[in-house]
Structure formats: C-alpha cells, structure tokens
N, C-alpha and C positions, 0 to 999 in steps of 0.2 A: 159615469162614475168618475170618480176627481182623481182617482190614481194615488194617492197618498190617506193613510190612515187614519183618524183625526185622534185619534188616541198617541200620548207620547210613549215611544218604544223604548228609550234608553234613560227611565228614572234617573234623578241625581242619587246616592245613595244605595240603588240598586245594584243584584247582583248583575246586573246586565252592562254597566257602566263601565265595570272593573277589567272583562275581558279584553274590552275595547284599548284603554288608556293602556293594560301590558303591551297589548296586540302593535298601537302604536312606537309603543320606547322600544320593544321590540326591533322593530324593522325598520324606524325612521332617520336610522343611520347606516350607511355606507361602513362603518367597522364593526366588527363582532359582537354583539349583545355583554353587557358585565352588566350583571344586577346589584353592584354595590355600586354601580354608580350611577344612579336614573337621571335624567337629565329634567329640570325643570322647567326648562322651555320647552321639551317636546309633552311635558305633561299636561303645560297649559294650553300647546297648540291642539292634544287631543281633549281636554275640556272642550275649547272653544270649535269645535270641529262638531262635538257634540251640541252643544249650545245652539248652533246657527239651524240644525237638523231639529232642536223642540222649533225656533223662529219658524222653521218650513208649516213644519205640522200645524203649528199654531194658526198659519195665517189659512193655510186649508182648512182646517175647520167651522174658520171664521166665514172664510168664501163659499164655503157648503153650506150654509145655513141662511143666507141671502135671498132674497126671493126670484131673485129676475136672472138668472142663470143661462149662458148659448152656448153650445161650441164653438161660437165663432171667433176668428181670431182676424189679426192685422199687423203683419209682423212691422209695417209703416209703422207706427203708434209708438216703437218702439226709438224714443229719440234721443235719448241720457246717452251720456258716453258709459257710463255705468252697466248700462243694460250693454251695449254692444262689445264693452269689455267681457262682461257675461258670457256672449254669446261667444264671442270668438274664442275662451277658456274652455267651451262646450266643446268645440270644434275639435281643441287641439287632444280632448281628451282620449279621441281612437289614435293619436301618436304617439301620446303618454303610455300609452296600453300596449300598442304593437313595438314598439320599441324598448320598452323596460319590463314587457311582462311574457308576452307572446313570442316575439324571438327570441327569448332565450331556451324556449322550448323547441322553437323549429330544428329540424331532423339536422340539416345541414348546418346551420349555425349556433351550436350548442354554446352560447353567454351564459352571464351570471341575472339569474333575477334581481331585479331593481326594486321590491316594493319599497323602496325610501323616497326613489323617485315620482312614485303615485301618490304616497304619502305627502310631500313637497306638492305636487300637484293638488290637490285636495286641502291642504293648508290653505294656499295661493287661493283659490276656489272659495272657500269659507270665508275669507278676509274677503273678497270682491263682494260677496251676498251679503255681508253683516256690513260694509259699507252701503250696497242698493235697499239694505233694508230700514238702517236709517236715516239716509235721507230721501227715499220716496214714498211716498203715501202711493202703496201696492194695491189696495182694496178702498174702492171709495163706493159710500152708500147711496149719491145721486140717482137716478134714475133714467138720464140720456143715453140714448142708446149709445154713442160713442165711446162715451166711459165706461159702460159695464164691454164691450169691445176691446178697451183698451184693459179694461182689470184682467177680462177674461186673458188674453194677449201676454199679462205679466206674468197671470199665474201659472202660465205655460210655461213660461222662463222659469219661475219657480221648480213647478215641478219635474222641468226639466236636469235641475242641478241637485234636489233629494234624489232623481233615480240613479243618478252618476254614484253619490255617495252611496247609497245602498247598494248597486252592482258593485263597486269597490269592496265596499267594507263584508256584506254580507255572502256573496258572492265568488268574489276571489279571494278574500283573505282569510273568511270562515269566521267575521264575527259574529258569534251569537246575540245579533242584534233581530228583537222578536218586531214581526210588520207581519200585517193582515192589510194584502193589496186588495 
C-alpha cells in the first residue's frame, strides 16, 4: 500500500479547508489570537501548506497507477542537496515536537505549548518540498530498474513529509482534515 490516499482531502472551497487556515492564524503566533486582525501572510502560508499536500497526493496517485512498482529503496540515490535538506527537516521534526509540544506537557516541567512553533516548522517544510518539487522530476516513466529504485526511493521522502503533515495537523492539532490511509 502507498501510504497516502489518492483522493485530495482538503478541497479548495471546501468546508474542510476553512478549519484548517483558522486553526493556523490561530496558533501561528507567539501573542494572543484577535480576529480583527488576521494576518495575511499566515493565510497564505496555510494556503500554501495546503497546496504542497494536493502536490503529495497528486504525485501518489500518479506513482500508484505505474506499472513496475518495488518496495525497494536506495537512500544512495538520494543526491540533491534538496532532498538531504529534506531529510535532515524530517529529522529535526521529533525536536520540533519534544520541545515545543511535549514538554510542555511533562509532569516536572510544565511550559507553554508552542504550536506556532510547529507551525513555523511546517511552513519551513512546505517551502523545502514545493522547491524539490519543482525542480525535480520525482516520478519518471522509464523502465531501468535504477530509476524506478530511485522514483520508488523519492517517494519515500515524499511520503515521508505528508505523514509529518498529517500527524501534525490531524493528529495534534485536531484538524478535521478527512484521509483514508
């Protein structure tokens, strides 16, 4: 199974869309929420947050429907600075979490929850994938085994960085964002 749903979850125009962008102006700042004054930059950071998530689905889709399909992967294969920026954003995201969401829950060190800072992270994230996304040709429909190795290999990475958004957003933050894994 490809791990992502080929159906897009978060219509533009949907009601599903709207909870999300409050959810972000919401929390995406460090001072108190005033809804006379939404910010536009955090609007269009949660647009484009949405945006890069159809790019995900989209290209699952596309890579489910292929004929020559492995599990196999080659994390080698991965040689863009692009992608290893990727990766090491992947990494930092259990620090992002245990730091700005998790200890502020621990018994002994009761902080302040941060989701502005996951938020910010996730931004950061979106902008790194809607750059690997247009400039690399993710899914190629040759047939050498290498390449579908290395497609399979990306779209690891791929789905590596929709499941970070969905635990984020679905998961901790409670958006009613509708997925059929």
């Amino acid at each position: 199974s490809s791990g992502i749903n080929a159906e897009w979850p978060l219509r533009p125009g949907s009601q599903n869309m709207l909870p999300f962008i409050v959810v972000y102006d919401f929390f995406a700042s460090a001072t108190p929420f005033d809804p006379s004054e939404l910010s536009p930059q955090r609007l269009r950071d949660a647009t484009f947050i949405l945006y890069n998530i159809a790019r995900m689905v989209h290209l699952n889709k596309s890579f489910s429907e292929l004929v020559t399909i492995t599990d196999e992967t080659d994390a080698s294969l991965l040689t863009l600075n692009i992608e290893w920026e990727i990766t090491c954003q992947l990494v930092m995201f259990y620090k992002i979490l245990r730091d700005n969401v998790l200890q502020p829950f621990a018994s002994e060190n009761s902080g302040t929850l941060k989701l502005h800072k996951l938020l910010q992270y996730l931004t950061k994230l979106a902008k790194s994938f809607s750059k690997y996304y247009s400039s690399t040709k993710i899914l190629t429909y040759e047939e050498k085994d290498r390449l579908i190795i290395r497609m399979n290999t990306r779209m690891q990475l791929v789905r590596s960085v929709y499941n970070v958004f969905v635990f984020s957003l679905r998961d901790l933050m409670g958006v009613p964002i509708v997925l059929t894994m």
